[in-house]
C-alpha positions in Angstrom: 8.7 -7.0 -7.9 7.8 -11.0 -8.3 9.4 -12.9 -10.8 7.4 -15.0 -12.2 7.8 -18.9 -11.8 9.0 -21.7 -14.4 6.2 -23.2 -16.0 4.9 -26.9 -14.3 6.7 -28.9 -13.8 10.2 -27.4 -13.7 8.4 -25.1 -11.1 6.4 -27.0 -8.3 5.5 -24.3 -5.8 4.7 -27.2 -3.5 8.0 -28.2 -2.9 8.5 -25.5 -0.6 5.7 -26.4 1.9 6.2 -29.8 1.9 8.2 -30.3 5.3 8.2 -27.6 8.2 11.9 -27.4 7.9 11.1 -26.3 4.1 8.0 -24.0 4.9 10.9 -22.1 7.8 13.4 -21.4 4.9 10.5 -20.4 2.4 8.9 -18.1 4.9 8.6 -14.2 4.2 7.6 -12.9 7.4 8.3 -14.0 11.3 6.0 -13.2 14.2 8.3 -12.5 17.2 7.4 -11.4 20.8 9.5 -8.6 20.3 6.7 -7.7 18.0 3.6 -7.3 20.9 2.6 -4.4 23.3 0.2 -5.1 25.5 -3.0 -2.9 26.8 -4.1 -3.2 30.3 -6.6 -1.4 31.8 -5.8 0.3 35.1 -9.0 1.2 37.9 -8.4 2.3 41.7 -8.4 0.0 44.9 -6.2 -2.6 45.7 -5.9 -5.9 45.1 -8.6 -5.8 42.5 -9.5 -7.9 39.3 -12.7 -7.1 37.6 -13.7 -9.0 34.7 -14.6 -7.1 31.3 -17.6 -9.1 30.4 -17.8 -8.0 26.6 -13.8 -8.8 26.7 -13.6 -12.2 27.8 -10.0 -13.2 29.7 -9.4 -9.5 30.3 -9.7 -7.7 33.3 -9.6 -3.9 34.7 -6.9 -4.2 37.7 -5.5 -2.2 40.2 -2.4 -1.1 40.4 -0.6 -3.6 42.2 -2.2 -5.9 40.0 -0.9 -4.6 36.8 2.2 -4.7 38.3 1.7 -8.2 39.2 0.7 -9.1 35.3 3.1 -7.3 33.7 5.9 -8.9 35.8 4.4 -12.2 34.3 4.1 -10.8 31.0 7.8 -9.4 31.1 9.1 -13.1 32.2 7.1 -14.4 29.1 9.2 -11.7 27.0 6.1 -9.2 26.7 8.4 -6.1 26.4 5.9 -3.1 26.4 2.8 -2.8 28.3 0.0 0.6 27.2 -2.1 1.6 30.1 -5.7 2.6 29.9 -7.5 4.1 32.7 -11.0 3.3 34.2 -11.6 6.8 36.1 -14.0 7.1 38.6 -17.6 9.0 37.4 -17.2 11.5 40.3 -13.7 12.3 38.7 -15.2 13.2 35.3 -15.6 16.7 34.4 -16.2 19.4 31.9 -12.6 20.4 32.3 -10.8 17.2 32.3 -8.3 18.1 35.1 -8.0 14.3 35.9 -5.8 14.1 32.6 -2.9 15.9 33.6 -3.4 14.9 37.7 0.4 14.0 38.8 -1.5 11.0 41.1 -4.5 10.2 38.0 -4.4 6.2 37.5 -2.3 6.5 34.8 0.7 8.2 36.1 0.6 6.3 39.3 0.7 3.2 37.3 3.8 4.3 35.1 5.5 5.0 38.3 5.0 1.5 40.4 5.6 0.1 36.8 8.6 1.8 36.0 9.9 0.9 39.9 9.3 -2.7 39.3 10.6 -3.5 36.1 12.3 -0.9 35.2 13.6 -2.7 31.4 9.6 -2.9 30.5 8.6 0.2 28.1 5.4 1.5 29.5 3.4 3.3 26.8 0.5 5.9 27.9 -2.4 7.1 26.3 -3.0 10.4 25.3 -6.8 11.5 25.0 -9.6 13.7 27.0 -12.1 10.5 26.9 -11.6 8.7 30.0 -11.7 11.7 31.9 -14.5 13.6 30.3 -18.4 13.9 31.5 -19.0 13.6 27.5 -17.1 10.7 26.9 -15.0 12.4 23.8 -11.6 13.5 23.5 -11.9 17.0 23.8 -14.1 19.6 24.9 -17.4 19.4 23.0 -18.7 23.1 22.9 -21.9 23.3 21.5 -21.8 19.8 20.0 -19.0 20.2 18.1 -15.5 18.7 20.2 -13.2 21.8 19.6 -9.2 21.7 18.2 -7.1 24.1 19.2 -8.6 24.4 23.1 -8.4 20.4 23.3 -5.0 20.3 22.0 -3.8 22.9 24.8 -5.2 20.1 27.1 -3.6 17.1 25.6 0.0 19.0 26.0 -0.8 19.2 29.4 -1.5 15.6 30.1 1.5 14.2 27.5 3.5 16.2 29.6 2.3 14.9 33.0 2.7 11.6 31.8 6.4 12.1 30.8 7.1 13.3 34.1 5.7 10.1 35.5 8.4 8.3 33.3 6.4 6.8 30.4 8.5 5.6 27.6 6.0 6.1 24.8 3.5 8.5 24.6 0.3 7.9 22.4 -1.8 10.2 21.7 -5.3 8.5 19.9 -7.4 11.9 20.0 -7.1 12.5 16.4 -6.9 16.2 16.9 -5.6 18.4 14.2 -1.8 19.7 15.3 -1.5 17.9 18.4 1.8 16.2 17.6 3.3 19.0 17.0 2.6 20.9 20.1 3.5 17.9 22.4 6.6 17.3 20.7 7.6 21.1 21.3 6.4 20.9 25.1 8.7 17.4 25.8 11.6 18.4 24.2 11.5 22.4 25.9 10.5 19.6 29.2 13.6 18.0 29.2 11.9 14.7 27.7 13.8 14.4 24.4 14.2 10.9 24.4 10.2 10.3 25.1 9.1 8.1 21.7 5.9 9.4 20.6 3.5 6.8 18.9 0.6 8.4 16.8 -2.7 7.7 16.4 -2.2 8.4 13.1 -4.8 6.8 11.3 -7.8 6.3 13.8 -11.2 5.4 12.2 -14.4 6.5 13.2 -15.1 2.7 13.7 -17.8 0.2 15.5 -15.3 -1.9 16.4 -14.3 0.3 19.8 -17.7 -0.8 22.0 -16.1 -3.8 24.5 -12.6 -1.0 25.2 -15.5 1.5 26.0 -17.1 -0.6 28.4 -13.9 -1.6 29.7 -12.9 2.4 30.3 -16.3 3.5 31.2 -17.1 5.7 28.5 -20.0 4.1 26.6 -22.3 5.0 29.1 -20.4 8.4 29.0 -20.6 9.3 25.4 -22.7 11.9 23.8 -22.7 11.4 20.1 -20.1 10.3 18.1 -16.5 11.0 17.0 -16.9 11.6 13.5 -15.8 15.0 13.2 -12.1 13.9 14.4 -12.0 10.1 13.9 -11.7 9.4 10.1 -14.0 7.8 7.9 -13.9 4.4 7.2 -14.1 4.6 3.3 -10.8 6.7 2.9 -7.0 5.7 2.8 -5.3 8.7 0.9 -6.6 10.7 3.9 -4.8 8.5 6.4 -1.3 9.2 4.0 -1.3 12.5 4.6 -2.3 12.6 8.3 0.6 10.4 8.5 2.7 12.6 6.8 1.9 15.1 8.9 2.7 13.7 12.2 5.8 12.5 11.3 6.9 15.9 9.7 5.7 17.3 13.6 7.9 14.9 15.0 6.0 11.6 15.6 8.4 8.9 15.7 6.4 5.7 15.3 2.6 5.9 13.8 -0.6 3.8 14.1 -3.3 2.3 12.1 -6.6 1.6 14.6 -8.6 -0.9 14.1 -6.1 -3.1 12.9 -7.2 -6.1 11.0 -10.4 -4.1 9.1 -7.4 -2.0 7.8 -4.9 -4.3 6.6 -4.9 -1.9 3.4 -3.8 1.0 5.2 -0.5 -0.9 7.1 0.1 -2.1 3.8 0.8 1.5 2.4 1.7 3.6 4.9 4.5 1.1 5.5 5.7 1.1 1.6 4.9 4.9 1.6 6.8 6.1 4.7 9.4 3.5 5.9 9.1 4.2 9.1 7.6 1.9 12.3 4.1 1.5 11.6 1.7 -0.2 14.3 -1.9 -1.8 14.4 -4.5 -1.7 16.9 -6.4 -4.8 17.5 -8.6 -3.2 19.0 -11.6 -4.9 21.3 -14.0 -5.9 18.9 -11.6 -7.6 16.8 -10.6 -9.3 20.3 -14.2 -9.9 21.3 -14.9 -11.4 18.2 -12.1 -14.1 18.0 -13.1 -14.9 21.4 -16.6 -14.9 21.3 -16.1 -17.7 18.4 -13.8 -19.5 20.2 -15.6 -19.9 23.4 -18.3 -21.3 21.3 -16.4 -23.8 19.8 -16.5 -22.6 15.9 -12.8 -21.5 15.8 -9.7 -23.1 16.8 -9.2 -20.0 19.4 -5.2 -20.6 19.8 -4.8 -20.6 15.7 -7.0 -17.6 15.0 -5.1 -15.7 17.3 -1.7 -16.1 15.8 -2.9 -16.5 12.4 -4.6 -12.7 13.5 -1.1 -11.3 14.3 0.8 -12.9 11.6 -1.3 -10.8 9.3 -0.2 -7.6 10.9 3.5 -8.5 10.3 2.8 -9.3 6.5 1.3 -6.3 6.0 4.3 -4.3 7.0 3.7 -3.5 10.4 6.6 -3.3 13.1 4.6 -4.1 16.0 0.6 -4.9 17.0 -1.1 -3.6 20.3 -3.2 -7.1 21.3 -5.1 -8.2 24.2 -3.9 -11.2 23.3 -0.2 -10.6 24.0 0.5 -13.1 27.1 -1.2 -15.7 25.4 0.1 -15.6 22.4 4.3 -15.1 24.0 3.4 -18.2 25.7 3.1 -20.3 22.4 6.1 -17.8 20.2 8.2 -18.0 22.8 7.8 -22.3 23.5 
């Protein structure tokens, strides 16, 4: 509840903001490295770093060059990094075997990660997409992208990805059930202590074009993902989906996009009490970039001002591109 204020001028609200010093005491919320996780997005070769060009500053890498940014991210006090693959076309097919490959990009990354700096939480991602001739994540029969046959999948590849020693598992598929069935498969795996983060609240959203160029699915996709990503125009839906995976044994939820969504943070924080984290996902990045570069925003201030807004909507944590950048200037 808020109290309302003395009438003028026993109450000057202004007093507060008049020095920093005073603005620090009067502040509600804090924006704290602690706070960022960090996507990367992993491809094959060595010693590789290809620009995204509809994501400008970020870069598909190999894997000894993820390891080389995240040790740089780390020592800037980046404590979680999420991998994202970029598979090779030939290694795209109907079944998705890639997925649950032992050696896929993914799992090889966790591993040389994990080796390196073994204190950094690497978080995975858990969807047929990158891996599929469709470009959606799960098996389209006849148009339609199939539930139960997907999800039998997506247990397959949650658990490969344990295996490889991920800390946090995310599965962004949106299939019905999922969460659930992985939790069952780590915990009978001897992976109890594996977090899972859902992709709770995934919108079927046009704000997802620049990370599907960066993962090679654009090019890929057949459709669109409307019949498992929700629709933009509900938020009671996105309770109870939340619900759900927490009652299957989620431990840490998601709102994607992030910044189009503030509403949704807003009450599945005051609703659930539980970790809940956004997705700034690449167009909001683009964006903010794109405006930047041209000179019509103050880049460095947008960007902050961007994640402080995720923190006053209740959210524990934000998946950003701009992570580095932005521990650079909180942690100064």
């Amino acid at each position: 509840m808020v109290y309302p204020a003395a009438s003028f001028p026993a109450a000057r609200l202004r007093r507060t903001r008049r020095t920093p010093a005073l603005r620090g005491l009067a502040r509600e919320n804090s924006l704290s490295v602690d706070d960022l996780i960090w996507p990367v997005f992993v491809r094959d070769g060595v010693g590789v770093e290809e620009p995204v060009p509809s994501m400008p500053g970020v870069y598909r890498r190999s894997v000894d060059k993820i390891v080389e940014a995240a040790k740089e991210a780390y020592d800037l006090g980046v404590q979680t990094i999420c991998l994202f693959p970029y598979t090779d076309p030939a290694k795209k097919t109907a079944d998705c075997a890639e997925a649950w490959n032992p050696d896929n990009l993914s799992n090889t990354a966790t591993r040389a990660l994990k080796a390196a700096l073994p204190d950094m939480a690497v978080m995975t991602d858990v969807a047929l997409d990158p891996y599929n001739i469709t470009g959606q994540d799960g098996f389209d029969v006849d148009g339609y992208v199939v539930n139960d046959e997907t999800v039998e999948a997506l247990v397959k590849q949650a658990v490969s990805q344990a295996e490889a020693g991920a800390d946090i598992i995310g599965p962004s598929d949106m299939m019905d059930g999922r969460i659930g069935d992985i939790r069952e498969a780590l915990e009978h795996g001897g992976h109890k202590n594996v977090c899972l983060m859902s992709y709770s609240a995934k919108y079927a959203s046009a704000f997802y074009g620049p990370f599907r160029d960066a993962v090679g699915a654009a090019g890929a996709l057949k459709g669109d993902k409307k019949t498992y990503q929700m629709d933009p125009l509900n938020t009671d839906e996105a309770l109870r989906c939340i619900a759900r995976d927490l009652d299957e044994g989620a431990d840490m939820v998601m709102v994607k996009p992030g910044m189009p969504y503030l509403d949704v943070c807003r009450r599945a924080h005051e609703t659930f009490g539980v970790p809940v984290m956004a997705y700034q996902v690449s167009g909001e990045y683009a964006m903010l970039q794109a405006a930047a570069q041209n000179g019509w925003l103050d880049g460095e201030r947008v960007m902050l001002e961007s994640l402080m807004c995720f923190k006053r909507a209740g959210c524990s944590g934000v998946l950003t591109y701009f992570a580095p950048a932005a521990a650079k200037i909180i942690g100064a």
